[in-house]
ZAMARGU-4260 file (C-alpha; in steps of 0.2 Angstrom, whole numbers, plus 5000, padded with zeros to 4 digits):
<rodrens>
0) 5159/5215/5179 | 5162/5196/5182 | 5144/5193/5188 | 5137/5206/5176 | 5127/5203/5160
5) 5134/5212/5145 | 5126/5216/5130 | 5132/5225/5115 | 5120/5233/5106 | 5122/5241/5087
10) 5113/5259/5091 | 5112/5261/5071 | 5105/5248/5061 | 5087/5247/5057 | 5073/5261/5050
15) 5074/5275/5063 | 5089/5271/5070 | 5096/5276/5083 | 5079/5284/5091 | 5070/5267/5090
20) 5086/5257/5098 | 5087/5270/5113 | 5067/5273/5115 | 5068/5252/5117 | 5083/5251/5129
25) 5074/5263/5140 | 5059/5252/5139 | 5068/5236/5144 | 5075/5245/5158 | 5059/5250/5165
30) 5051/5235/5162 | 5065/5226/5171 | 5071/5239/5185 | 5077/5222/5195 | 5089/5217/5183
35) 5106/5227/5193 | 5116/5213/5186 | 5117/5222/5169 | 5128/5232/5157 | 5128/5238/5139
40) 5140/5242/5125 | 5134/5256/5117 | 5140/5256/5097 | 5135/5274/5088 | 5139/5289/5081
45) 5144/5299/5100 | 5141/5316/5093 | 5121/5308/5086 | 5117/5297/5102 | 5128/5303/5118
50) 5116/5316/5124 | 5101/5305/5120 | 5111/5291/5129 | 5109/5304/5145 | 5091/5309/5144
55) 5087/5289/5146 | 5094/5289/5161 | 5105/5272/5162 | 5119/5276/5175 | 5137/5279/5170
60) 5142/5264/5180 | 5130/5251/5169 | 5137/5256/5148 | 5149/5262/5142 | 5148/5270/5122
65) 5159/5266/5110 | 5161/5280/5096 | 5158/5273/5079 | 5155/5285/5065 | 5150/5272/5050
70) 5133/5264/5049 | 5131/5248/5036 | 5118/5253/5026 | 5101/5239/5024 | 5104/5242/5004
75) 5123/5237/5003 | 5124/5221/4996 | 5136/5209/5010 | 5152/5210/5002 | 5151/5228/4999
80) 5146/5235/5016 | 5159/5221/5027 | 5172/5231/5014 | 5166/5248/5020 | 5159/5243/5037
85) 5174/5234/5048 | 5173/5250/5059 | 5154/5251/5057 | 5144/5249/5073 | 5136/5232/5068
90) 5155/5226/5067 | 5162/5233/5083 | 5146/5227/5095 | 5148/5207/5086 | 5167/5211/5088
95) 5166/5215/5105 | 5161/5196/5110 | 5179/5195/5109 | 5189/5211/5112 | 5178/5216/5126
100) 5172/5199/5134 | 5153/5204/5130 | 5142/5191/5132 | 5130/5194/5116 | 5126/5207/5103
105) 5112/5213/5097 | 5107/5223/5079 | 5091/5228/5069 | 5105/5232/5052 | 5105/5221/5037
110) 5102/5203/5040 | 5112/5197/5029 | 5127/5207/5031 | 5123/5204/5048 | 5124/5185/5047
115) 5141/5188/5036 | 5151/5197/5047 | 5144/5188/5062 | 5151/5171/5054 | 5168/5180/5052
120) 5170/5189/5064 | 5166/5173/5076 | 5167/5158/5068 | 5156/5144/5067 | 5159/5132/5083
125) 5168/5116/5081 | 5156/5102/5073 | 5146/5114/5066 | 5143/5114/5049 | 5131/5128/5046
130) 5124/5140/5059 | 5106/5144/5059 | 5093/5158/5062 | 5080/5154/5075 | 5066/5163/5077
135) 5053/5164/5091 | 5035/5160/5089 | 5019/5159/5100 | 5008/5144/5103 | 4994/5140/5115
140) 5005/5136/5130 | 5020/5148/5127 | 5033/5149/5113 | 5041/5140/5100 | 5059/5139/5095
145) 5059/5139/5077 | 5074/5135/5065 | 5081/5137/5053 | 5072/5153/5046 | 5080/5154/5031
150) 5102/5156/5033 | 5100/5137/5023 | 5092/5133/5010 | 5099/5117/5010 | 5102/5105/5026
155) 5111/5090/5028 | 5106/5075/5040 | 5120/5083/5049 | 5111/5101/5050 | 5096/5095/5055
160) 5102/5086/5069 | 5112/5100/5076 | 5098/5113/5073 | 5089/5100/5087 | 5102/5100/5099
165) 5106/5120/5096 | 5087/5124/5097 | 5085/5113/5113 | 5099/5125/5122 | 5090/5142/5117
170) 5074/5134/5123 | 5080/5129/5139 | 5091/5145/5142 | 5073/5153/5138 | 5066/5141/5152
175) 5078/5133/5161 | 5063/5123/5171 | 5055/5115/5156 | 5059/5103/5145 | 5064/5106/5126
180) 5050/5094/5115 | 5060/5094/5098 | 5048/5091/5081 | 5053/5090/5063 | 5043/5099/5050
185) 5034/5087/5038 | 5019/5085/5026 | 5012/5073/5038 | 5013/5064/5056 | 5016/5046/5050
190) 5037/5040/5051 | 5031/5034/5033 | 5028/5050/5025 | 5044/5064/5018 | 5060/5065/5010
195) 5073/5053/5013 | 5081/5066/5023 | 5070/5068/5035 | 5066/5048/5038 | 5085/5048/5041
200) 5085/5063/5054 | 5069/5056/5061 | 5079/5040/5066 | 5095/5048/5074 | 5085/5059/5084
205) 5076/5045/5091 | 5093/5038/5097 | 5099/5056/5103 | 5081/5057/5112 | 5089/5044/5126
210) 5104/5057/5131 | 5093/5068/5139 | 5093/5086/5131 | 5076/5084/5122 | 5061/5073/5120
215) 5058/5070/5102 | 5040/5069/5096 | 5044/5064/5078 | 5035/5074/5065 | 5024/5090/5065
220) 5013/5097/5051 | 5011/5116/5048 | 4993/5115/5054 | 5002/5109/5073 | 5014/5122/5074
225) 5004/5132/5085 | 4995/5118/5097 | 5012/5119/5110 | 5013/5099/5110 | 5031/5104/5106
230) 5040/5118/5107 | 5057/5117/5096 | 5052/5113/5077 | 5063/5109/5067 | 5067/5112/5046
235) 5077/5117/5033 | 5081/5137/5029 | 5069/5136/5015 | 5055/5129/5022 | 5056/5137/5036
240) 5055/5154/5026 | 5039/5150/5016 | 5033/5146/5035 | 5037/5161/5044 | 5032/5171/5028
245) 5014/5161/5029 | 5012/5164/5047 | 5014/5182/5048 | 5001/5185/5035 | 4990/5175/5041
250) 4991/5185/5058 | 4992/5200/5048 | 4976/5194/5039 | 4967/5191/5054 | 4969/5206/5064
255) 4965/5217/5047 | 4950/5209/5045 | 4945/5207/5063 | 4948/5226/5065 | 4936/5228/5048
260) 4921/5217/5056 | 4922/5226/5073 | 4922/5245/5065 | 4908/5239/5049 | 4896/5246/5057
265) 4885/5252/5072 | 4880/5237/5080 | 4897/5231/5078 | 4905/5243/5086 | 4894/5242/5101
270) 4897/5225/5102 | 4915/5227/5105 | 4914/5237/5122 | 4908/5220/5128 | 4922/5212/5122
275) 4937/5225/5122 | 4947/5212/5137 | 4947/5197/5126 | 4950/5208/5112 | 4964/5216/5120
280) 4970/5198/5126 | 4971/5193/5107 | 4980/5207/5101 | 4993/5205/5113 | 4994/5187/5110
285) 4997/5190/5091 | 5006/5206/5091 | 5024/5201/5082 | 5035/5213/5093 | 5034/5204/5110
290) 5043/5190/5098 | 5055/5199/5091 | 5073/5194/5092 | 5079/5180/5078 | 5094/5171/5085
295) 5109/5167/5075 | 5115/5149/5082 | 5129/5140/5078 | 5143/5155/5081 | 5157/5156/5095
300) 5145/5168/5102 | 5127/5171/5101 | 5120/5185/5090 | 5104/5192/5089 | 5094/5200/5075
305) 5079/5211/5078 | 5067/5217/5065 | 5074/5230/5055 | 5055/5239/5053 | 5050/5236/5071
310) 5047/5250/5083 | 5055/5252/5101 | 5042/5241/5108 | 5049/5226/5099 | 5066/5233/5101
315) 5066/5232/5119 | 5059/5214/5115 | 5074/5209/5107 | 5084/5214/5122 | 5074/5201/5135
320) 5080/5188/5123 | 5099/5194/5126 | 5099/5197/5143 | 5087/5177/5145 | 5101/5169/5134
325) 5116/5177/5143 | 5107/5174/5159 | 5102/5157/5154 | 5121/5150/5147 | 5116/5148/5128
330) 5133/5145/5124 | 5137/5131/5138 | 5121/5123/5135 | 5124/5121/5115 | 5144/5117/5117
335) 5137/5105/5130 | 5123/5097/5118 | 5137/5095/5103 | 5148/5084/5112 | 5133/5072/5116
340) 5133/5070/5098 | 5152/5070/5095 | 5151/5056/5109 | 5137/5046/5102 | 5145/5048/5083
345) 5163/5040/5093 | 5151/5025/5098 | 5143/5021/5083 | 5161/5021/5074
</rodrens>
């Protein structure tokens, strides 16, 4: 299995588990049939999930299932369920980036027991103060890499600049042909305006913006996010919260009420057989699932959290991002992009 890309996948955590987990794995599969170079830890209860296993289909010779008879529950509190849970299935598929050399796990359980026993069970890599959870989101051109979502409320200069250099290796595992276009969240465009914080961060990256692993475009407003001029924003946890909160209302807002105008009446609803394609098309582009996968960065290993509500659809969704990032060499990339800094830092002193 040198060649192969292994994924370890919590079969347990998330509303509906473990049916949604399998129903998405077998979707992956079939949406990418040419992907041979593949193989899954399976972490479950064997008597709940081995005969469902089989009915997907995935040949013996591409998982293997490991039996796990404890699931973390989503209403233990973190302390309570890392007590109860270190021979859970969320523990054993992040633990089995180091006792069975996989490359990624993968969980829809509690997010933040998740994060908890993800950060000791891994570690944070050296030079990294605080990992970060980054998040995918859709703009006019592609995707942006968002972070942090919300694992820090508070950031440092230091956190900031490494969320940049972190973001800008998933973005180019993502797309290993573009060019990460790094952006710090502000209340306005101008290097005048914001915290102290973020004039200072604004300057370093400018500096690190000659090394080569991003272009930096200085600030971005919320209003921005979406327009695809850049495609890794930058922020703290908090912030970044309130934004991701925001933004999936507003999609939520829209599509309610769009759905509500198109069904009012008649006339409306003959309307819409004229437009059903670019209808169809604006669904798709909102619909949340096809960018599901937050990404814990940061770790000695990357971890990846799907939605605990979504449904197989965005299961399988969360799965693209795993086998991208493994495929892609997250980890090299990041480790990579930390000693640029490491270096720089040497230079300045």
């Amino acid at each position: 299995m040198v060649n192969k890309v292994k994924i370890s996948i919590d079969l347990m955590g998330g509303e509906n588990a473990p049916n949604k987990n399998l129903e998405g794995i077998d979707l992956f599969l079939k949406r990418n049939k040419k992907n041979d170079d593949l193989f899954l830890y399976l972490f479950g209860d064997k008597n709940i999930v081995e005969e469902k296993i089989k009915k997907i289909g995935i040949p013996d010779i591409s998982y293997k299932l490991i039996d796990t008879k404890i699931i973390v529950s989503d209403s233990l509190p973190a302390l309570s369920a890392i007590k109860k849970g270190k021979d859970s299935s969320m523990w054993k598929s992040i633990e089995s980036q180091i006792s069975l050399d996989a490359d990624v796990s993968l969980s829809a359980g509690n997010t933040g027991v998740l994060l908890v026993m993800s950060k000791m069970i891994l570690k944070t890599l050296e030079d990294v103060d605080k990992p970060a959870l980054a998040g995918l989101w859709p703009n006019k051109t592609g995707l942006n890499v968002v972070l942090d979502l919300g694992a820090n409320v508070e950031c440092s200069e230091k956190n900031l600049i490494d969320f940049s250099e972190m973001g800008s290796a998933l973005y180019q595992s993502l797309y290993p042909n573009e060019k990460a276009k790094v952006a710090l969240l502000n209340i306005g465009s101008e290097e005048i305006k914001g915290t102290e914080l973020l004039k200072s961060t604004y300057a370093k990256l400018k500096i690190l913006d000659s090394i080569g692993d991003f272009q930096f475009l200085g600030y971005i407003e919320g209003n921005q996010i979406t327009d695809g001029k850049c495609n890794v924003i930058v922020t703290d946890g908090f912030t970044g919260n309130v934004a991701l909160k925001t933004a999936e209302g507003t999609a939520n807002f829209l599509t309610d009420n769009l759905k509500q105008a198109l069904s009012s009446n008649i006339f409306s609803k003959f309307s819409t057989l004229f437009s059903y394609f670019a209808l169809k098309k604006f669904k798709n582009k909102l619909d949340p699932r096809k960018y599901n996968g937050a990404i814990f960065l940061g770790l000695n290993g990357p971890v990846v959290k799907s939605h605990g509500s979504t449904d197989a659809v965005g299961f399988s969704y969360s799965l693209d991002v795993c086998y991208k990032i493994a495929k892609g060499k997250m980890m090299n990339k990041i480790k990579s992009n930390m000693n640029h800094i490491k270096n720089i830092n040497n230079e300045a002193k």
